[in-house]
C-alpha positions in Angstrom: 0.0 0.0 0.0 1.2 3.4 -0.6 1.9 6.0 1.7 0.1 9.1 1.0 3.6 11.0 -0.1 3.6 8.6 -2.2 0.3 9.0 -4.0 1.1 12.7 -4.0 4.3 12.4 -5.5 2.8 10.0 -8.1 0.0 12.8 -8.8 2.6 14.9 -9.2 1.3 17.0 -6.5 4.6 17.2 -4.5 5.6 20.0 -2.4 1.8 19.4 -1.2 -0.6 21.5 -3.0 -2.5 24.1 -0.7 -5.5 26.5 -2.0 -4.4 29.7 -2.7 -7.5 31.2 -1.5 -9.1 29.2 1.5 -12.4 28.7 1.4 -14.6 29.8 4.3 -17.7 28.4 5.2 -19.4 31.4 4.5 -17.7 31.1 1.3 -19.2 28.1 0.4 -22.8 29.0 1.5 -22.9 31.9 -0.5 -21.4 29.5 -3.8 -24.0 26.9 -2.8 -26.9 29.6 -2.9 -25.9 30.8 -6.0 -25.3 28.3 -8.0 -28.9 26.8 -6.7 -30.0 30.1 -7.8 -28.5 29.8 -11.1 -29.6 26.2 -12.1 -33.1 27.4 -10.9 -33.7 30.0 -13.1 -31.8 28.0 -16.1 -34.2 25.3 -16.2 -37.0 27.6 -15.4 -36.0 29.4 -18.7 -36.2 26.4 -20.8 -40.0 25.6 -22.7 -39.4 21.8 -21.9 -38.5 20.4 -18.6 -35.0 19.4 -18.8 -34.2 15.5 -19.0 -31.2 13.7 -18.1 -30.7 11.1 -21.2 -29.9 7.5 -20.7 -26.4 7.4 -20.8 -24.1 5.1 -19.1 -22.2 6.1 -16.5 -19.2 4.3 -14.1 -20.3 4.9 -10.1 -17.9 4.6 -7.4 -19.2 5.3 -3.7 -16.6 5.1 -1.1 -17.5 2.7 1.8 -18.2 5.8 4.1 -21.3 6.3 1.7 -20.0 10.0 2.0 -18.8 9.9 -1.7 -19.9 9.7 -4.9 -17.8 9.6 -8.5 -19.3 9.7 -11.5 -17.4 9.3 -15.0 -17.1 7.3 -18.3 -17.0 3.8 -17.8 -14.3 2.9 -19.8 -11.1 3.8 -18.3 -7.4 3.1 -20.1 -5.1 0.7 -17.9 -3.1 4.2 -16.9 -6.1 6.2 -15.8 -7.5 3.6 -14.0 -4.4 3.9 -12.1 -4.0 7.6 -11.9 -8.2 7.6 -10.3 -6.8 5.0 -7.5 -4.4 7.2 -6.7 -6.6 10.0 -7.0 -9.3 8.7 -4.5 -6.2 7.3 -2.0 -4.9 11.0 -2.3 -8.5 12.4 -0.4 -8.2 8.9 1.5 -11.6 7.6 -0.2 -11.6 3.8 0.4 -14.0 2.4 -2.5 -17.2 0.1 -1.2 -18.7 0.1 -4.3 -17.5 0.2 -8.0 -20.6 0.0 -10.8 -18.7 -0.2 -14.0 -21.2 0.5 -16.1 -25.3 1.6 -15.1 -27.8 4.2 -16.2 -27.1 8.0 -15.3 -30.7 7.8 -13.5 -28.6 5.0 -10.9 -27.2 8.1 -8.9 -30.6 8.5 -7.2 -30.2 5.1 -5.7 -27.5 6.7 -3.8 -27.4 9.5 -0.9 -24.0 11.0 -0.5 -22.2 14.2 1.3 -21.2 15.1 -2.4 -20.8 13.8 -5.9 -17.8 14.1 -7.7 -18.7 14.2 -11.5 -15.5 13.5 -13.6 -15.2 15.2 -17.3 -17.3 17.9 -19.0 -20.1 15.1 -20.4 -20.8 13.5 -17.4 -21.0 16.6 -15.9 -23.3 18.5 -18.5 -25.4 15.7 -18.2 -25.7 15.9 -14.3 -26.2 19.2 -14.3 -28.8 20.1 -17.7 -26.2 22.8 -18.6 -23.8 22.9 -21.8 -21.7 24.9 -20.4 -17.6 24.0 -20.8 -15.6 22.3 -18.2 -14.0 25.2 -17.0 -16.6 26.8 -16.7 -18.5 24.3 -14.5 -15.8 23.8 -12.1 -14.0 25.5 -9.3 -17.2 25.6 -7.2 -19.8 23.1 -5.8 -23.3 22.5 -8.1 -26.0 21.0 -6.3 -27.6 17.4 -7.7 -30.7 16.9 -6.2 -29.7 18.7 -3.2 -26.2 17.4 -2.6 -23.3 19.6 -3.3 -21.7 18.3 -7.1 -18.0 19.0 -7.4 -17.0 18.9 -11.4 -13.7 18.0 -12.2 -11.6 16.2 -15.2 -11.4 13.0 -15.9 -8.1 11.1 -15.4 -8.1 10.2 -19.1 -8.3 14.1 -19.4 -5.3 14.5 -16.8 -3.3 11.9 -18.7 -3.4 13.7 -22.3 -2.8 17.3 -20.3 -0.9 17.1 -17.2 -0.8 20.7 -16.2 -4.7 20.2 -15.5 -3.9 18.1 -12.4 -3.3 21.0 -10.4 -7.0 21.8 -10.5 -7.8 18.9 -10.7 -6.6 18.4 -7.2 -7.9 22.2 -6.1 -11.3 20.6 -7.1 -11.0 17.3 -5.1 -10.0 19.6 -1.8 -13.3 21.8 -2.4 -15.2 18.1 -2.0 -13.3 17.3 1.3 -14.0 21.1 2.2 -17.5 20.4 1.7 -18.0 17.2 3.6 -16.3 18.6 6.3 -18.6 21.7 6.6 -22.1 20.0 6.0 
């Protein structure tokens, strides 16, 4: 088993990364309002109720129940290796790994927060088509619980510099579970 240097130094994430801004829980009441606000009025301004389509989706909830990952299901060898590493870095132990089930399954589950992982999953989550970078860097909310967006390791593999964030985003989930 690794030691969590380790899994930092294989995320490339050595010296350990720190926020440049800390986030206060007033902070993330205020980002929670809002974007509650914003996905309000977006899918009040639409004629048609919005619907999530059918897609498939890979789950994994950690055995805590406290989180939730949503991305692709099919993962290369290397990026299956990089999301261990990833969930070991925010010490998520997995209880359950769904490699492949409808989008609609997340509603079987009740986590602190759901992590979704690359721009279609979470466009799809979240009825918006807006861009990756746009979506991330503050928490969503799913059905009530707080949706961190983030990229999806096969994402991180092709563009490295991204893991930075990408690691910024997985701290604002462990921010949020701790202040729920």
């Amino acid at each position: 088993m690794m030691s969590r240097e380790d899994v930092l130094r294989e995320l490339e994430l050595l010296p350990v990364w720190q926020l440049r801004h800390p986030i206060t829980e007033t902070a993330l009441a205020t980002e929670l309002a809002q974007s509650e606000q914003v996905i309000s009025q977006e899918r009040m301004s639409n004629e048609q109720p919005a619907e999530v389509p059918s897609i498939r989706v890979r789950l994994i909830a950690s055995e805590d129940g406290q989180w939730l990952f949503v991305l692709n299901p099919q993962q290369a060898e290397t990026a299956e290796t990089l999301l261990h590493n990833m969930l070991a870095a925010v010490m998520v132990k997995v209880g359950q790994d769904i490699p492949e089930a409808p989008i609609t399954t997340i509603a079987n589950f009740q986590p602190k927060v759901i992590v979704a992982m690359g721009e279609c999953v979470a466009q799809q989550l979240l009825a918006l088509t807006q861009s990756l970078t746009q979506l991330r860097g503050k928490a969503h909310v799913l059905n009530e619980t707080p949706l961190i967006v983030t990229y999806a390791p096969d994402d991180l593999l092709q563009n490295t510099a991204d893991k930075a964030n990408a690691w910024a985003d997985l701290c604002l989930a462990k921010f949020t579970i701790a202040h729920l």
